[in-house]
C-alpha positions as CSV (number, residue, x, y, z in Angstrom):
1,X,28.6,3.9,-6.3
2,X,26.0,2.3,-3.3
3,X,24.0,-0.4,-5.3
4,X,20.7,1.8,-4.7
5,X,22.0,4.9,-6.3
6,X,23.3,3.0,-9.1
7,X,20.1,1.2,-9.7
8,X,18.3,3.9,-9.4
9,X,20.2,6.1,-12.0
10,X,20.3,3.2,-14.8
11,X,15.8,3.1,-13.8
12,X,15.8,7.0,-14.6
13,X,17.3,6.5,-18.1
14,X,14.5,4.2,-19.4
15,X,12.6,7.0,-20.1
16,X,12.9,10.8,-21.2
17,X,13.7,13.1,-17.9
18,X,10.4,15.2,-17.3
19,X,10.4,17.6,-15.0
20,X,6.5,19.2,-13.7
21,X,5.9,21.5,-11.1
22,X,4.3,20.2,-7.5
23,X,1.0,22.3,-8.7
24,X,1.4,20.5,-12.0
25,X,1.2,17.2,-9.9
26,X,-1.4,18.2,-7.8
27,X,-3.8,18.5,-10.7
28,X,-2.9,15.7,-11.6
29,X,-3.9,14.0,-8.5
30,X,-6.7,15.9,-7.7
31,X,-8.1,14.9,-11.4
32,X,-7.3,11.4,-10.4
33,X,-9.2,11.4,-7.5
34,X,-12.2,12.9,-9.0
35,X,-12.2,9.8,-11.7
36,X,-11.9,7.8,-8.7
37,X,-15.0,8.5,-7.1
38,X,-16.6,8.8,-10.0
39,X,-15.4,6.1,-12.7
40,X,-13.6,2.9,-10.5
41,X,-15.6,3.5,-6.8
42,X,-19.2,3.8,-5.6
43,X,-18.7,5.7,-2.4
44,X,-21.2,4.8,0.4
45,X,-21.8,2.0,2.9
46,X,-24.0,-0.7,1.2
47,X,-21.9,-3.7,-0.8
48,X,-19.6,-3.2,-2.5
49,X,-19.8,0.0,-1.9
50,X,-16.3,2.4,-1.2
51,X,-13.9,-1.1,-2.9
52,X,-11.9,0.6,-5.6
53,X,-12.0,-1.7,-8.4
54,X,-8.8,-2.4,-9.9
55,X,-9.9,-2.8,-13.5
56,X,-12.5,-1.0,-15.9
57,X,-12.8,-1.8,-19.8
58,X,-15.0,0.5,-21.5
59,X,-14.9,-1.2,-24.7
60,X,-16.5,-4.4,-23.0
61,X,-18.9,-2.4,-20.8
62,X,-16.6,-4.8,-18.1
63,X,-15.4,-4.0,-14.7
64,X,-13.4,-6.3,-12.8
65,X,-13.0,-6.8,-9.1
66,X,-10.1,-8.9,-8.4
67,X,-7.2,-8.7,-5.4
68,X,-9.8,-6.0,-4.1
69,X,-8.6,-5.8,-0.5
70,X,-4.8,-5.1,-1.5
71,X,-7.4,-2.3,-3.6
72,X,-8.7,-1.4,-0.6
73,X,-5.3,-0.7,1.7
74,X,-3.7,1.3,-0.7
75,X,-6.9,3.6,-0.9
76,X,-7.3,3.8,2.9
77,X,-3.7,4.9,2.7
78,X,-4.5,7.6,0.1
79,X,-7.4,9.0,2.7
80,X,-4.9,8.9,5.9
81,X,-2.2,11.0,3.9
82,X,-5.0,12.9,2.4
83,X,-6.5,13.9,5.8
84,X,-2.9,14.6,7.1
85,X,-2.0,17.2,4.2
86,X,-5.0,18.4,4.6
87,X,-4.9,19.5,8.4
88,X,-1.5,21.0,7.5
89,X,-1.6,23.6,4.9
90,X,1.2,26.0,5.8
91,X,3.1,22.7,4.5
92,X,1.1,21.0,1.7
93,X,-0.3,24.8,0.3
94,X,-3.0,24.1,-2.1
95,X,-3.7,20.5,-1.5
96,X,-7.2,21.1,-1.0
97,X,-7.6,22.8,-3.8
98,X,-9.1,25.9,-2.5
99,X,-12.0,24.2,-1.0
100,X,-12.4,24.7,2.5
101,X,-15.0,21.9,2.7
102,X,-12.7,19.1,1.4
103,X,-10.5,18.2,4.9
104,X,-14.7,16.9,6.1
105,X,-15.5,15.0,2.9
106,X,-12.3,13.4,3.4
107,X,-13.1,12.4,6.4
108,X,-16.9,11.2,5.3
109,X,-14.7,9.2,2.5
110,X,-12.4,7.4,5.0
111,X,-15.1,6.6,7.4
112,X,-17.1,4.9,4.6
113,X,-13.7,3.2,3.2
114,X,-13.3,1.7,7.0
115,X,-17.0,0.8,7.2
116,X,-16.3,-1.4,3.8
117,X,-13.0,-3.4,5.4
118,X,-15.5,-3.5,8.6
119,X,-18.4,-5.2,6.5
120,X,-16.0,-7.7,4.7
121,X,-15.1,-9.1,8.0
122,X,-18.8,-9.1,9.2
123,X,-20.3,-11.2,6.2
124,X,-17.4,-13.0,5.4
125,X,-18.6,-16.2,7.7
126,X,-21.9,-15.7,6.0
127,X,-20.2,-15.9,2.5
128,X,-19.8,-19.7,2.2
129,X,-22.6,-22.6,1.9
130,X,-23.4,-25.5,4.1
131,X,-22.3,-27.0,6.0
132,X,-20.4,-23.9,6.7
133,X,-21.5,-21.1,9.5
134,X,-24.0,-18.8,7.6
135,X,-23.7,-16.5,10.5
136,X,-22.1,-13.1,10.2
137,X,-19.5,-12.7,12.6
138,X,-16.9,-9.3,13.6
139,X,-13.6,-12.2,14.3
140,X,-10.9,-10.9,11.9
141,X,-11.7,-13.1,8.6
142,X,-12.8,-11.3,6.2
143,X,-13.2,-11.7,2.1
144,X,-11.5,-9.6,-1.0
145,X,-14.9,-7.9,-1.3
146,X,-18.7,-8.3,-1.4
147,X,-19.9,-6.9,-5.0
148,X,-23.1,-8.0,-5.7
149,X,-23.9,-9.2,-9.7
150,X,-25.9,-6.2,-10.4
151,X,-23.3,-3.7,-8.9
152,X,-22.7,-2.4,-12.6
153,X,-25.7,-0.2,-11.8
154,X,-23.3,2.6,-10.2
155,X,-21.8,2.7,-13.4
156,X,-23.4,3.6,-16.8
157,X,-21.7,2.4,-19.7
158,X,-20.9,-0.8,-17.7
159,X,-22.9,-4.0,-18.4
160,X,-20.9,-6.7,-16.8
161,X,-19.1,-7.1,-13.3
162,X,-16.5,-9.6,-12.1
163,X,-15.5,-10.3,-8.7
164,X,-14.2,-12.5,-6.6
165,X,-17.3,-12.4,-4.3
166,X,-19.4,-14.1,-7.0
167,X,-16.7,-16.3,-8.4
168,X,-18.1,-19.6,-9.3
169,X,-14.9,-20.9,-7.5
170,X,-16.1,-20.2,-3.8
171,X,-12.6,-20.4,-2.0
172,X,-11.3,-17.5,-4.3
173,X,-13.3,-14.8,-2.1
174,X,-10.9,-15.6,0.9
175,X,-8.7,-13.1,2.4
176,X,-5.1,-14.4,1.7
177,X,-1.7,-13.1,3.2
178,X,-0.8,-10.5,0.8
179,X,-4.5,-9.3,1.1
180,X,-3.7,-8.9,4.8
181,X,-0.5,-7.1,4.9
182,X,-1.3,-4.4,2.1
183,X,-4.7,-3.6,3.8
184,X,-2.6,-3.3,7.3
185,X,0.2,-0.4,5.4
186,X,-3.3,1.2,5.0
187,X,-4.5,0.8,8.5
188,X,-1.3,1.8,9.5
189,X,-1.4,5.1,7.9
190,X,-4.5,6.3,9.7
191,X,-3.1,5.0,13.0
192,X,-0.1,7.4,12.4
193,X,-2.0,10.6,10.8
194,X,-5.2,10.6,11.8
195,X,-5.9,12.7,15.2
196,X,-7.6,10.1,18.0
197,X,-10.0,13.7,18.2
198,X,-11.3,13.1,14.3
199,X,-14.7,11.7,15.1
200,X,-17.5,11.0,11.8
201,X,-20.9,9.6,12.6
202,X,-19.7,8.7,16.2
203,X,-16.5,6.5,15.1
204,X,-13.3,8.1,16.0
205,X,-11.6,6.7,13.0
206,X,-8.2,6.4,14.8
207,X,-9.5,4.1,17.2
208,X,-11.0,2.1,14.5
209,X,-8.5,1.4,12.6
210,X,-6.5,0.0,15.8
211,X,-9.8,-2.5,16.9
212,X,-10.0,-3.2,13.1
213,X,-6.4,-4.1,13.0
214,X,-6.3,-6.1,16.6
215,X,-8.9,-8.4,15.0
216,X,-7.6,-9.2,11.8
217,X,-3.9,-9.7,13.1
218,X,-5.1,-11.6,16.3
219,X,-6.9,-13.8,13.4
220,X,-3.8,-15.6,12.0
221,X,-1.1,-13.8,14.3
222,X,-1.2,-16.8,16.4
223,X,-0.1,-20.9,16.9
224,X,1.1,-22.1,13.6
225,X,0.4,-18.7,11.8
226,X,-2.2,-20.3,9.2
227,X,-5.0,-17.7,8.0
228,X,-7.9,-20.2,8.6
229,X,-11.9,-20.1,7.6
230,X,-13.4,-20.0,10.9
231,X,-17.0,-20.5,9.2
232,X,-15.9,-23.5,7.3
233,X,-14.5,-25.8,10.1
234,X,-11.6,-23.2,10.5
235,X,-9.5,-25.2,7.8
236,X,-6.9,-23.3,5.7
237,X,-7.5,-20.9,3.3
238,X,-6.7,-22.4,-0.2
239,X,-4.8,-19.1,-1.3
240,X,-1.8,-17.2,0.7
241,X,-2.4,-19.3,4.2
242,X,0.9,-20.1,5.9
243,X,2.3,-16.8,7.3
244,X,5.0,-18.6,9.0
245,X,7.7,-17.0,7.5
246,X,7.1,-13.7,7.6
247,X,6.2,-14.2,11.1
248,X,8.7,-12.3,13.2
249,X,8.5,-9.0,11.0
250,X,5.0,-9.1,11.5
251,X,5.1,-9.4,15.6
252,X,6.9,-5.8,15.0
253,X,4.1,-4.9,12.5
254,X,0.7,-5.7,14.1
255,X,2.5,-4.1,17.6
256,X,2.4,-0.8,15.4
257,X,-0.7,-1.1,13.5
258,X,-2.6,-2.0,16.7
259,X,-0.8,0.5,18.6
260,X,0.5,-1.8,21.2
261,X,-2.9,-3.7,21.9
262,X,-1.8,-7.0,20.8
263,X,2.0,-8.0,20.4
264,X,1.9,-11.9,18.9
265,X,5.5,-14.0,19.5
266,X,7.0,-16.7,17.3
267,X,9.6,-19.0,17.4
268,X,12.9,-17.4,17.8
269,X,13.7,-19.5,14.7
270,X,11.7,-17.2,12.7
271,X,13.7,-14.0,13.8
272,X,16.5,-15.9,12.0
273,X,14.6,-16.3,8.5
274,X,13.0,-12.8,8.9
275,X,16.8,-11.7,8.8
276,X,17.7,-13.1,5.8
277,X,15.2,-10.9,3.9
278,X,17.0,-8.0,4.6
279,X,19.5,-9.4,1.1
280,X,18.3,-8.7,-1.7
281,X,19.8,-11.8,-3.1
282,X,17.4,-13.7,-1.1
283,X,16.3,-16.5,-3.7
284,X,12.5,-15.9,-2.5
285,X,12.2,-12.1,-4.1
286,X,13.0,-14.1,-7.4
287,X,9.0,-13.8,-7.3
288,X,8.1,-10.2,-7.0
289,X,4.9,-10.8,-4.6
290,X,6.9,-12.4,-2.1
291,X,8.9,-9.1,-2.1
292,X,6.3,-6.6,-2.0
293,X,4.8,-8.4,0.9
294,X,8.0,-8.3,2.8
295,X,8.4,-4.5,2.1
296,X,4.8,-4.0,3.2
297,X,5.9,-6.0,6.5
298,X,8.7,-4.1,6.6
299,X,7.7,-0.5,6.5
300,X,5.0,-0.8,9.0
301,X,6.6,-2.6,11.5
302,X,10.3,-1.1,11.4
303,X,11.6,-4.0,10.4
304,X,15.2,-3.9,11.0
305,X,15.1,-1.0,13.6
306,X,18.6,1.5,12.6
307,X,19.1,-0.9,9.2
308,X,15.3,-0.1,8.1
309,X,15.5,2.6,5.5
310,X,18.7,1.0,3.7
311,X,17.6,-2.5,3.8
312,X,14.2,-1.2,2.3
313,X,15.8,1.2,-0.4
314,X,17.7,-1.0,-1.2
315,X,15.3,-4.2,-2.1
316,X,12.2,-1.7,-2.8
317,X,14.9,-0.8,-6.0
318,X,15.0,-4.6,-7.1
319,X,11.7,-3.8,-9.2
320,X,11.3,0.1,-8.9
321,X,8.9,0.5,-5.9
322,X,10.3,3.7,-4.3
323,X,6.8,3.9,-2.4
324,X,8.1,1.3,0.2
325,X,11.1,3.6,1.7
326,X,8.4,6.4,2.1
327,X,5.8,4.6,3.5
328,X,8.7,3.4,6.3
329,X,9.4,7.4,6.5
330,X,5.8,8.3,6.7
331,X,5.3,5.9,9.7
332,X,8.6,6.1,11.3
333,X,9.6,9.9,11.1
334,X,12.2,10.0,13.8
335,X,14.0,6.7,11.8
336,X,17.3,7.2,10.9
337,X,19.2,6.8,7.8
338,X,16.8,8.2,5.8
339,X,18.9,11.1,4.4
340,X,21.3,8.4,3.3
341,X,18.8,7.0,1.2
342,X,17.0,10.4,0.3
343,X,18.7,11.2,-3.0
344,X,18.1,8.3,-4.7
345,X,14.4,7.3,-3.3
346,X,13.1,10.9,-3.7
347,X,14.5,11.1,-7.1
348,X,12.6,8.5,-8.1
349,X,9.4,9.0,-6.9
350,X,9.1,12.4,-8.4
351,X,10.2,11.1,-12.0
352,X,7.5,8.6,-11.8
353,X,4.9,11.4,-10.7
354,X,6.6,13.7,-13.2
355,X,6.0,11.7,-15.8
356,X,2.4,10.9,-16.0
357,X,1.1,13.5,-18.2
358,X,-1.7,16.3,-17.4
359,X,-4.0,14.3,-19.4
360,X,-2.7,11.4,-19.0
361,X,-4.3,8.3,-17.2
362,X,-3.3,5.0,-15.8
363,X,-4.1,2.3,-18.1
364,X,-2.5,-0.6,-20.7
365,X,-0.6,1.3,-23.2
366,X,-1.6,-2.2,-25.8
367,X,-0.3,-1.9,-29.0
368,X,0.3,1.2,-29.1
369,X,3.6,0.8,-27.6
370,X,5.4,1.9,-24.4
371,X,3.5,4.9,-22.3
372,X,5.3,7.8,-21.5
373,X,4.6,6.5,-17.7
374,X,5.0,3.6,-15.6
375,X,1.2,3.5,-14.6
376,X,0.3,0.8,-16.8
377,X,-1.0,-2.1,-14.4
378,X,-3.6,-2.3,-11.8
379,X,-1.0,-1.3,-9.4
380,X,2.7,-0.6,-9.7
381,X,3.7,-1.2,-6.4
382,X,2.9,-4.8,-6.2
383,X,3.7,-5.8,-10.0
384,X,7.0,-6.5,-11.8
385,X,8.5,-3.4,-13.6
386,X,9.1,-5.5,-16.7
387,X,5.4,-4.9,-16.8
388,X,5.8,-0.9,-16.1
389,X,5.5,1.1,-19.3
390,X,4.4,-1.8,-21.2
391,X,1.5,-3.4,-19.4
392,X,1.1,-7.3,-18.7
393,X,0.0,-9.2,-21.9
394,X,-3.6,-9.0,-23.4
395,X,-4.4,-5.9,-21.3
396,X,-5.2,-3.9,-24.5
397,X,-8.2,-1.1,-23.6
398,X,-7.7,-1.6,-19.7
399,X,-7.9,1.3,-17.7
400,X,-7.0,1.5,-13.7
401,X,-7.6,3.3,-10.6
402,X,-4.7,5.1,-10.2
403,X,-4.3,4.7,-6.2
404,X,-0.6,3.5,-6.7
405,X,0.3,7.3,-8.5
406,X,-2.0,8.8,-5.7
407,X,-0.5,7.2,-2.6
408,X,2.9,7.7,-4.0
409,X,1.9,11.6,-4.5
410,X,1.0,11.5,-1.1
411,X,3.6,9.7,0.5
412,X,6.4,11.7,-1.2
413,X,4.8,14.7,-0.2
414,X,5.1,14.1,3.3
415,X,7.9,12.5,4.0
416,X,9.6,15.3,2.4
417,X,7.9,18.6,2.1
418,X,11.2,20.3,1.1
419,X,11.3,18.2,-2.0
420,X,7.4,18.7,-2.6
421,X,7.5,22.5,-2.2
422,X,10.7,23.1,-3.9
423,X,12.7,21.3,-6.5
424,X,13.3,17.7,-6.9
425,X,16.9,18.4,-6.1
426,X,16.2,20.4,-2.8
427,X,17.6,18.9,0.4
428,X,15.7,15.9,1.4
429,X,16.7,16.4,4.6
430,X,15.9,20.0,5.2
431,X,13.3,20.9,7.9
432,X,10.5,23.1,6.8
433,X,9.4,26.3,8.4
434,X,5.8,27.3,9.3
435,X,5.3,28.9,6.1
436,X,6.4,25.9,3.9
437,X,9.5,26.8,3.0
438,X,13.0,25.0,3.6
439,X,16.1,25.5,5.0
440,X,19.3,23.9,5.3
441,X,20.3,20.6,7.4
442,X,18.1,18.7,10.0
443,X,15.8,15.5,9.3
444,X,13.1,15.7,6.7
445,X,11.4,19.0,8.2
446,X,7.8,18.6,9.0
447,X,7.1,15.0,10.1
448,X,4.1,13.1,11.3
449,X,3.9,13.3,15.0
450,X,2.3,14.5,18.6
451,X,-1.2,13.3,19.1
452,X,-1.2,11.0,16.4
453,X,-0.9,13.3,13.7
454,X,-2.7,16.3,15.2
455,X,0.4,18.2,14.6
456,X,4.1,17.7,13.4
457,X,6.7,16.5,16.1
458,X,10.3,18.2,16.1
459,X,12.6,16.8,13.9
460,X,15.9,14.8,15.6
461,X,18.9,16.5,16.1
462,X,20.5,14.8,12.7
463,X,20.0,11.8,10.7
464,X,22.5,9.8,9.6
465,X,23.2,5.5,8.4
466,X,24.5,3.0,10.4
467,X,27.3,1.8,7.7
468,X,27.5,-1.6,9.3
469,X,25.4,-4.7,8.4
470,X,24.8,-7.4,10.6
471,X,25.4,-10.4,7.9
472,X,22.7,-12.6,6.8
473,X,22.2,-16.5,8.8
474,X,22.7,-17.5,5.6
475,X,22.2,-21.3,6.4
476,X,18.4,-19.7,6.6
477,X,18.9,-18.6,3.1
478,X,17.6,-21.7,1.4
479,X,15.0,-22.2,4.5
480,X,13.3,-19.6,3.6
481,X,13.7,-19.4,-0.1
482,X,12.0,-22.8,-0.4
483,X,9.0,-22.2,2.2
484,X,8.6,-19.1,-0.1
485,X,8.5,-20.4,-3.4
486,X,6.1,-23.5,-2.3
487,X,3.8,-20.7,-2.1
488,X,3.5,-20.2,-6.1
489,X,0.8,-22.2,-7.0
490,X,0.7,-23.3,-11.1
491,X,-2.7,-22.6,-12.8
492,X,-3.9,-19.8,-10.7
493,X,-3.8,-17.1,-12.6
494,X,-6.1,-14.6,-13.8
495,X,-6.1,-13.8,-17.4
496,X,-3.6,-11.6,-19.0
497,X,-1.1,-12.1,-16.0
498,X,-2.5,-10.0,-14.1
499,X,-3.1,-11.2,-10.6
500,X,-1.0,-14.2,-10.0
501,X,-2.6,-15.8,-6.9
502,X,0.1,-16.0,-3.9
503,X,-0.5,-19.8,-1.9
């Protein structure tokens, strides 16, 4: 048995098998969107305005902002695949819900969700005292988000806001590297499914995206590959600055997400470490955020060309973050391999969207004990799964936004409409006719394509897996593993675990 299957069939025994229709799991995501605009977010362009927040305690009338930009990619995401299912509904029947109207509020959404990462960049040089620049500036740098004190106005019931903006500790409000590469798989998303021709309030939001993305890759994506403060001095950012390792997978990745505009080199050296990520018994991904980083690297930027969807199933399977191998489909439709990793993947995406209950919510099971679902931090995707069903410690009455169950929804939807339509057993790889249904053999069906999304490309021929595997340099092993783990730095932490800082 391949190690990803096998992993992947012990993961789907820790809980009860729970089976729920794709209308079942629609309502579920269409009620979790509504609680998103309406409990965690405060649509609209003014600040702090359209940043998710991670974190809301009822009990303490307390909202937290904290790791908002990783916040903020995975909810750009959610809009991108949103608008894409959307503008498709011979494939994804019912995703608006029967209202006509929703494909342009979408669209209003995503333009506002843009305009945020847009403002964070503007007044992040602004952000910081003398003697540094208190001069807004569009160069790339931008901070985890800009909620005001008083923001808990948008929000009765709340009496109390934390954020990193107004954190005594000045430096936190810096953009960091994990900020950079989750809020780029977002950017990513709209470059790939979003029509150049969808145009709100004069923006196309395609092009966007791309200029959004040039200037916040061309930021660090360059010299020594060191995220810097331009407005204080241009030293290093005290959190998550030296991007030198992952350095070659992101030349791939900003080349995507900026759709060609700007293609940064490194030393060929680099191209040596980036390969010894592809083994999941690379030392580094003994921390988990070095490995969600790499798979967000990964996905967007093909990382390993032919080798891309194994290499990614199988680490993504390391902590149970089947949204990685989808993403990679989503983006890269014409990839192949994918139907080698299909089964397993696509198994386990729809047992984790199975399992959240109609009523059921993301939040901190406390002691209460385990939750029927996995939804139980700030976001699955990027935490540990010894902290899925359980919750990281002292997280009692916490609830959260839900983007991780949303994008995944998404994400599974498209890169496999047979799957969505049908049964969770269907052929992954079956192509999918005008009228939704599927048939037998060919390369996923319906994929993202043509003008940028504006309508599905023909799938390949066939899909298959290279079986070979170019072996690792492993003297690079050790390289990399230690520039890696110099980036955990002790006493950073948030309370109750939840957001380690990565330095």
């Amino acid at each position: 048995m391949r190690p990803i299957v096998a992993l992947a069939a012990v993961l789907i025994g820790i809980v009860p098998a729970h089976a729920d229709t794709t209308a079942e799991n629609l309502a579920k995501y269409r009620r979790l969107r509504q609680r998103l605009v309406s409990e965690f977010t405060s649509v609209g362009t003014g600040p702090g305005q359209s940043e998710p927040v991670p974190e809301r305690t009822d009990s303490a009338g307390l909202m937290k902002w904290g790791d908002e930009t990783i916040a903020l990619g995975f909810y750009l995401g959610v809009l991108a695949t949103e608008h894409y299912m959307l503008s498709n509904p011979a494939t994804f029947p019912g995703a608006d819900g029967g209202d006509p109207a929703q494909l342009q509020a979408t669209d209003e959404e995503l333009y506002d969700a843009l305009y945020a990462l847009e403002r964070l960049d503007n007044v992040a040089d602004a952000a910081f005292p003398s003697p540094c620049s208190t001069t807004p500036a569009l160069n790339g740098f931008f901070v985890r988000d800009d909620v005001p004190a008083d923001f808990y106005s948008h929000f009765p019931g709340i009496t109390t806001v934390q954020s990193d903006f107004i954190d005594p500790t000045l430096t936190n409000k810096e953009e960091s590297q994990d900020q950079v590469y989750h809020v780029q798989h977002g950017l990513a998303l709209i470059v790939a499914l979003v029509p150049a021709s969808v145009v709100v309030h004069g923006r196309p939001l395609r092009a966007w995206a791309v200029e959004q993305a040039t200037r916040i890759t061309q930021h660090f994506a360059r010299g020594d590959w060191v995220i810097r403060n331009p407005a204080c001095a241009n030293r290093a950012v005290n959190r998550g600055s030296d991007t030198i390792g992952y350095s070659y997978g992101e030349t791939l990745a900003a080349k995507f997400v900026t759709d060609g505009a700007f293609a940064p080199t490194t030393d060929p050296l680099w191209a040596n470490i980036w390969d010894t990520l592809r083994q999941p018994t690379n030392p580094s991904y003994s921390n988990e955020s070095n490995l969600h980083m790499a798979l967000a690297i990964m996905a967007v930027g093909d990382g390993y060309g032919p080798d891309t969807p194994q290499v990614i199933a199988t680490l993504a399977a390391l902590q149970d973050w089947p949204l990685y191998p989808l993403l990679h489909r989503v983006l890269h439709p014409n990839a192949t391999g994918f139907c080698s990793t299909a089964p397993a993947v696509n198994q386990r995406a729809r047992a984790m969207l199975d399992e959240l209950p109609s009523d059921g919510e993301p939040a901190c099971p406390g002691s209460s004990g385990p939750a029927p679902h996995g939804f139980t931090t700030h976001n699955r995707f990027i935490r540990g799964k010894a902290q899925a069903y359980v919750g990281p410690p002292g997280c009692e009455g916490i609830r959260y936004h839900g983007l991780d169950y949303m994008l995944l929804h998404n994400l599974y939807a498209i890169a496999t409409p047979g799957t969505w339509n049908g049964s969770p057993t269907a052929d992954p790889c079956a192509p999918v006719t005008t009228d939704g249904a599927s048939t037998a053999g060919g390369d996923g069906g319906t994929t993202p394509g043509g003008d940028a999304g504006t309508s599905p490309a023909s799938p390949p021929a066939g899909c298959g897996c290279r079986s070979t595997d170019s072996g690792p340099a492993w003297a690079m092993v050790a390289i990399v593993g230690g520039w890696l783990w110099r980036r955990r730095r002790p006493g950073a932490a948030h309370s109750c675990v939840r957001w380690r800082r990565i330095s």
